[in-house]
C-alpha positions in Angstrom: -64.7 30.0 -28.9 -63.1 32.4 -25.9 -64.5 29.2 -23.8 -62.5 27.1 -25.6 -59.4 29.3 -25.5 -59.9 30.2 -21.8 -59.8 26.0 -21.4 -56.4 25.8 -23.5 -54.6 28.9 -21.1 -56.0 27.3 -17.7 -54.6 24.3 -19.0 -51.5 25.7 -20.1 -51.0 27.4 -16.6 -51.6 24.2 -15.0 -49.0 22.0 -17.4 -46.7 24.9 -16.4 -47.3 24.9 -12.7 -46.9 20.9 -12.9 -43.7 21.2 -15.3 -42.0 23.7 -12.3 -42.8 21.1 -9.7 -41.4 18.3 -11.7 -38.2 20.6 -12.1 -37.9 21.5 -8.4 -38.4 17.9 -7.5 -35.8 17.0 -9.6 -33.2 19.3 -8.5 -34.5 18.2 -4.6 -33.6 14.4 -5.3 -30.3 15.1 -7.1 -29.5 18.0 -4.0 -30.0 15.2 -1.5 -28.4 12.0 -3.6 -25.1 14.5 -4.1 -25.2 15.0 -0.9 -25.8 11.5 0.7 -23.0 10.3 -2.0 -20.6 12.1 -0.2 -22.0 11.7 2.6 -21.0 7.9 2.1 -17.7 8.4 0.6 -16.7 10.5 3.9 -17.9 7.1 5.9 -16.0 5.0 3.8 -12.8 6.9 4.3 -13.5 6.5 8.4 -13.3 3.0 7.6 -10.3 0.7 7.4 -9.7 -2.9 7.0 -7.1 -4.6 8.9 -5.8 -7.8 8.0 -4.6 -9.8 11.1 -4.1 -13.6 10.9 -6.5 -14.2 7.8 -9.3 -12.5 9.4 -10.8 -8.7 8.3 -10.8 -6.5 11.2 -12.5 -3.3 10.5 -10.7 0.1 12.3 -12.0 3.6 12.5 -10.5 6.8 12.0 -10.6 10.0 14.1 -9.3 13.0 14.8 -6.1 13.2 16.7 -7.6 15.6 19.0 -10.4 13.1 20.0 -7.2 10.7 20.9 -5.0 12.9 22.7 -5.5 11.8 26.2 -5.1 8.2 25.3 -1.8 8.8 23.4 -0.3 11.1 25.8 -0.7 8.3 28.8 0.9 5.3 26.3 3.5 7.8 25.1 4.5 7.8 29.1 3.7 4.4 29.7 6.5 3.7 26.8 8.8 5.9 28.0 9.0 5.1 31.6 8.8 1.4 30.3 12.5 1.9 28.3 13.8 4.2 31.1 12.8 1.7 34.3 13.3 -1.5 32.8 16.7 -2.6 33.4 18.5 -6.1 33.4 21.8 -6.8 34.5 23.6 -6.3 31.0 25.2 -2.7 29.7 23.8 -3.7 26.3 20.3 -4.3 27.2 20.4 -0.7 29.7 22.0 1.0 27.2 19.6 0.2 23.9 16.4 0.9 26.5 17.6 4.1 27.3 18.7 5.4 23.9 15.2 3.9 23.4 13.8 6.4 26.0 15.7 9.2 25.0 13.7 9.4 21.9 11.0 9.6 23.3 12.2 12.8 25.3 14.2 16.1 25.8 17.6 16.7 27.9 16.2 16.8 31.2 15.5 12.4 31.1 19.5 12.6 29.3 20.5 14.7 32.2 18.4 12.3 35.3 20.3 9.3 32.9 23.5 10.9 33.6 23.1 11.8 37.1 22.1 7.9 37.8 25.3 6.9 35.7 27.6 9.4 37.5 26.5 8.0 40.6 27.2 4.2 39.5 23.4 3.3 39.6 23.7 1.0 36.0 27.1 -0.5 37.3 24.9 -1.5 40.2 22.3 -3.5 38.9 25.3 -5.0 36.4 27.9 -6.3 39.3 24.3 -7.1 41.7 22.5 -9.4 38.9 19.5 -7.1 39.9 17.0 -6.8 37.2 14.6 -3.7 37.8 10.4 -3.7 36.7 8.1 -1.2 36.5 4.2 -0.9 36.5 2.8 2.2 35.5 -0.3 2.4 37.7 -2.1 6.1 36.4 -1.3 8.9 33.8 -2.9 11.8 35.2 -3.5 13.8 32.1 -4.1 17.9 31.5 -4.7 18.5 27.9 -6.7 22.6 28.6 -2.7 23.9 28.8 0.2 23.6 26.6 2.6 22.1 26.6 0.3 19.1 28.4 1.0 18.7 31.6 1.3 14.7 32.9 1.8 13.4 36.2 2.8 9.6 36.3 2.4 7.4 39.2 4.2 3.7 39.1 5.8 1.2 41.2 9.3 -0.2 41.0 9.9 -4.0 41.9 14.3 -4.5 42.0 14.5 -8.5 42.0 17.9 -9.1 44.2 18.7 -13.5 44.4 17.6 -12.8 47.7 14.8 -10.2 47.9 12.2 -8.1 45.8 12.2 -4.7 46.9 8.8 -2.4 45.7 9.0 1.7 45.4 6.8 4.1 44.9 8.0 6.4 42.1 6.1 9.4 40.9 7.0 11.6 38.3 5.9 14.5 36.1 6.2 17.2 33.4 5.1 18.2 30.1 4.6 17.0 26.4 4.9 19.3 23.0 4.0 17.9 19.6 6.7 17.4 17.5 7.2 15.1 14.0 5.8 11.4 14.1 8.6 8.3 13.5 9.6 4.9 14.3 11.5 6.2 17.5 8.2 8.1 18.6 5.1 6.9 16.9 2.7 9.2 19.3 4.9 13.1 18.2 5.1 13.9 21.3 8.3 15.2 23.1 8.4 15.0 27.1 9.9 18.0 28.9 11.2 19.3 31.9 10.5 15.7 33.2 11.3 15.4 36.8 11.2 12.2 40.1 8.8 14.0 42.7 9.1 10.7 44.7 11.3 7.2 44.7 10.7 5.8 47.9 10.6 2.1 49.1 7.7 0.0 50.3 8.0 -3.3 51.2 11.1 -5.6 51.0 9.9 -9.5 50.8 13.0 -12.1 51.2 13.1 -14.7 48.9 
């Protein structure tokens, strides 16, 4: 008889044992599918689909921070671009600069006004000259702030009779300010100055 009921105890503690297993394997499986659900969902959310000429192109988020040194250089790259590029026609100067004014603070209105006051734009105009620009290196400081940039390019003025190349070098500093249309990178160039604008070769056409 106390056999028997010895048997029935053991085998109670053992169904008991077993039983808290089963529970703490259970909570283990739905700990770890919680967690890899999310885990998922965060993945999915990295992930977007871009449509482009019937075809699915997948794109991947990220931090801006992980992006900053990329953005700063286009952000230059644009606004040297509208600021540089000139054609022989006021309408075409004028809607690249209010273009590049966007895109930074007084001191590029003030270096627009200086090259208007001394009859640069009226220049290109009455000489049919139309004025490229290459942006050949963004050197990029992102460990200070404002971010410091220096911007090496060259100039090519296309005359009916020559091409003249210069070396232009510039530099200053970026802030963060408000995405838009006008400046899709937010960032707002500053006490942007011409450390060099000097020729290099002339070739006669």
């Amino acid at each position: 008889m106390f056999q028997q009921l010895k048997n029935i105890d053991t085998a109670f503690k053992h169904i008991r044992l077993f039983s808290y297993l089963l529970i703490l394997a259970c909570i283990t499986v739905s700990c770890f599918a919680i967690y890899k659900s999310y885990q998922s969902s965060d993945n999915y959310k990295n992930h977007i689909y871009i449509l482009a000429n019937g075809k699915a192109l997948e794109a991947f988020a990220a931090d801006r921070k992980d992006n900053i040194p990329v953005e700063i250089r286009d952000h230059v790259k644009m606004f040297h671009h509208y600021f540089f590029t000139l054609d022989p026609d006021d309408k075409q100067i004028q809607a690249g600069i209010t273009q590049a004014l966007y895109l930074a603070d007084g001191s590029a209105k003030t270096a627009y006004d200086n090259l208007k006051e001394a009859g640069y734009y009226n220049n290109i105009v009455s000489g049919n000259i139309s004025q490229q620009i290459s942006v050949d290196s963004v050197q990029v400081d992102i460990n200070q702030y404002p971010f410091y940039f220096k911007c090496f390019a060259t100039e090519k003025l296309v005359r009916s009779t020559s091409t003249l190349s210069r070396s232009l070098v510039t530099q200053g500093y970026l802030r963060n300010v408000s995405r838009s249309d006008n400046n899709p990178h937010g960032f707002l160039i500053e006490k942007w100055e011409t450390t060099e604008n000097r020729d290099l070769t002339t070739q006669s056409k």
